[in-house]
C-alpha positions, -999 to 999 in steps of 0.1 A, spaced: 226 -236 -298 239 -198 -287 201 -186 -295 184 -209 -279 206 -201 -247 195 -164 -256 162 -170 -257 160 -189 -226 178 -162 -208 155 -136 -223 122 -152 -211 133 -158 -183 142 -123 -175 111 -115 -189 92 -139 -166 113 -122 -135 104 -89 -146 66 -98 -146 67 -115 -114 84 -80 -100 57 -62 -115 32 -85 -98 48 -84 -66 51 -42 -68 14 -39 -77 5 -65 -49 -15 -60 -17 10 -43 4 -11 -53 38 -19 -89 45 -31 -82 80 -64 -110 84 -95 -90 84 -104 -105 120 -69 -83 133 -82 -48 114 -91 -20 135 -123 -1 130 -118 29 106 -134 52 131 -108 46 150 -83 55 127 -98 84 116 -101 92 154 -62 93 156 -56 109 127 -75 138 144 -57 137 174 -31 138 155 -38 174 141 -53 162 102 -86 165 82 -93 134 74 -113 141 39 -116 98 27 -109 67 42 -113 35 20 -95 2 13 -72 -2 -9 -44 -33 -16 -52 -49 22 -46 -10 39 -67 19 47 -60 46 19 -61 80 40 -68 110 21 -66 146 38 -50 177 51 -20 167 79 -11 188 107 14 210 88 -10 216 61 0 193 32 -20 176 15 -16 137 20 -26 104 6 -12 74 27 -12 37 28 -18 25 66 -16 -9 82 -50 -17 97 -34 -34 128 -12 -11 137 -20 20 121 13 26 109 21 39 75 30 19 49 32 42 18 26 79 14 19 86 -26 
């Protein structure tokens, strides 16, 4: 009976660790496509803001920004396509 307790408890930390994974590797935006703004307007602001915008694609529900920032540094950011906010800088 104990090892069929410790196997239960083993798959299911197994299956929790999964469904973390899952979650991680998810779409970090959900925004509706109908709510996106336009990706010229993004890169717009980004200029405004003082980068060089080198790529702009999709990528898990969010524009991926790739490009030069204001200071210099190189960047590659996850931004929400509502609000333009950022979501994840890699």
């Amino acid at each position: 009976m104990k090892h069929i307790l410790t196997l239960s408890g083993l798959t299911t930390l197994a299956l929790l660790a999964g469904f973390g994974q899952a979650m991680a590797s998810g779409d970090h935006c959900t925004v509706p496509k109908a709510e996106w703004q336009p990706r010229e307007a993004l890169e717009a602001k980004l200029k405004a803001d003082g980068w060089d915008v080198r790529k702009i694609k999709i990528e898990d529900g969010c524009y991926e920004v790739y490009g030069i920032d204001a200071t210099g540094a190189k960047q590659e950011v996850l931004i929400d396509p509502k609000t333009f906010e950022p979501v994840r800088k890699s």
